[in-house]
C-alpha positions in Angstrom: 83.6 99.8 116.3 82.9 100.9 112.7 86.5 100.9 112.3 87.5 97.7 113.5 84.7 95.8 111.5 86.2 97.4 108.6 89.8 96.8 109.1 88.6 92.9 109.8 86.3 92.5 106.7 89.2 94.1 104.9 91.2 91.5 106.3 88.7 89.0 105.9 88.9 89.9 102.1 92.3 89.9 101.0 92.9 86.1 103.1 90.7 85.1 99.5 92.8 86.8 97.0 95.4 84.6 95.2 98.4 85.7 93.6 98.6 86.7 89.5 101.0 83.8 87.9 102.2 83.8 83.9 105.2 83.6 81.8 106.4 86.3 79.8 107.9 85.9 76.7 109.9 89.4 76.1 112.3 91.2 73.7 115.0 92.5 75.4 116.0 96.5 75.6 112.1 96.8 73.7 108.5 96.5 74.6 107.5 93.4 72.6 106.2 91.0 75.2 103.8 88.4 75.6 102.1 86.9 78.5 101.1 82.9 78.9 98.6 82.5 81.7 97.4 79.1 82.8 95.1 77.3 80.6 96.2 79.6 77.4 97.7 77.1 74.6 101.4 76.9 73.6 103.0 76.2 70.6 107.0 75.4 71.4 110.2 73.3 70.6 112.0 71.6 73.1 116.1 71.5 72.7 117.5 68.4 70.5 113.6 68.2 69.2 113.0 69.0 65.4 109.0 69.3 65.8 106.9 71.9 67.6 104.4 70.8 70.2 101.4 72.5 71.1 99.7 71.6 74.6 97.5 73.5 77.1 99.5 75.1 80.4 97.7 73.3 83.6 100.1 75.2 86.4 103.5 77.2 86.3 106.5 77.0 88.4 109.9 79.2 88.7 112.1 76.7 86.7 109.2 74.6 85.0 106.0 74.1 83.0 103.2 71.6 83.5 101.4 71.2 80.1 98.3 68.2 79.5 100.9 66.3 78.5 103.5 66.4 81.6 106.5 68.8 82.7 108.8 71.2 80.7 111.9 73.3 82.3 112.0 76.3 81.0 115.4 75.9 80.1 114.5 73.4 77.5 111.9 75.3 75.5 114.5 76.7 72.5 111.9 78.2 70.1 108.6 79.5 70.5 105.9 80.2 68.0 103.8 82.9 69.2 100.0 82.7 69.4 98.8 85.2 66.7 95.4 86.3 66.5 93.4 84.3 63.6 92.7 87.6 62.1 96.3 87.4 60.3 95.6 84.3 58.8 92.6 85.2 57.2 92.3 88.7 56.4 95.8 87.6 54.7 94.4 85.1 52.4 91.8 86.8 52.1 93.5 89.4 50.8 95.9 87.2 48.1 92.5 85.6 46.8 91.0 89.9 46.3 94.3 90.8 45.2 94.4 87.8 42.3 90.8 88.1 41.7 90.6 91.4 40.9 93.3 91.1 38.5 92.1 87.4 36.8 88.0 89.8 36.9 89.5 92.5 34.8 90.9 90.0 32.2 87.7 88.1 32.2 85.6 91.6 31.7 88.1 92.6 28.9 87.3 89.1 27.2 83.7 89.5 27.8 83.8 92.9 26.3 85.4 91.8 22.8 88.4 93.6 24.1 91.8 92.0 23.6 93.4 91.5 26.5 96.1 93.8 28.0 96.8 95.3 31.3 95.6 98.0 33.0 98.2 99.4 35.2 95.9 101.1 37.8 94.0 97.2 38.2 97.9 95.4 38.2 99.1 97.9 40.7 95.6 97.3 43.0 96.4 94.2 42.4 100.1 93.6 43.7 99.2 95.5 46.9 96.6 93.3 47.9 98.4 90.0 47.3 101.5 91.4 49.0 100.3 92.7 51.9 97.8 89.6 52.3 101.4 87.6 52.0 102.8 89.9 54.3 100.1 89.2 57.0 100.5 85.6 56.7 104.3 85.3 57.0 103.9 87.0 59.8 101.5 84.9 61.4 104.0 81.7 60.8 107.2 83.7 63.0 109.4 81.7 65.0 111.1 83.5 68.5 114.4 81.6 69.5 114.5 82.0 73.4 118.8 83.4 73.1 120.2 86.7 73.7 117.7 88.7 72.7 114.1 87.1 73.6 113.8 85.5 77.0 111.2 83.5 79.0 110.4 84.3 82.5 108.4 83.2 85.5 106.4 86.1 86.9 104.2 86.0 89.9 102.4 89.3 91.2 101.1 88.9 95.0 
């Protein structure tokens, strides 16, 4: 009896569980890849379109989107900006404002000091490392996936 009451709640259990839908946006022949789930924002560019749109997903479908705004077939979406964490954006500028302040500090110290100015390499070289890695993080922020050969976007539902 203990048997058959588990089997049934076990039953009883999985007649509640729903299946896993999302897109994938993937690389092919690598492992970049990321996942849209329904309600996560999209930023994309519809074929024949010259502005990107960015709307909330409400449900997903083999062939189409729904977004706020209405329907999307997959086929349509050409270009995709993908969602990058806010941490790029601003530990990049953050970085390019260090990176020039320290240098613009130094000169303002020198002047401060009496000193004439001139620079100091070890301060220059601190300097350009900051600013171009800060300007590093933020053009990568601002990439662009064209949905061609190599990337694709995909329907995925996991019962």
């Amino acid at each position: 009896m203990k048997k058959f009451a588990l089997v049934l709640i076990l039953f009883y259990l999985t007649g509640f569980s729903f299946a896993q839908e999302f897109l994938v946006l993937e690389k092919m022949g690598t492992k970049k890849r990321i996942e849209y789930h329904i309600e996560d924002q999209m930023v994309f560019r519809i074929q024949g379109e010259e502005i990107f749109r960015k709307d909330k997903i409400v449900a997903l479908f083999d062939s189409a989107i729904i977004f706020k705004s209405g329907p999307v077939k997959l086929s349509e979406i050409e270009q995709i900006k993908p969602v990058v964490k806010g941490w790029m954006v601003v530990t990049g500028g953050t970085l390019v404002v260090a990176g020039v302040g320290y240098f613009l500090i130094d000169q303002f110290n020198q002047l401060f000091m009496g000193n004439s100015l001139s620079i100091d390499q070890g301060v220059l070289r601190t300097s350009i490392i900051l600013t171009v890695t800060g300007a590093g993080l933020i053009l990568l922020s601002k990439r662009k996936v064209k949905i061609k050969k190599n990337w694709r976007l995909r329907y995925v539902r996991i019962y």
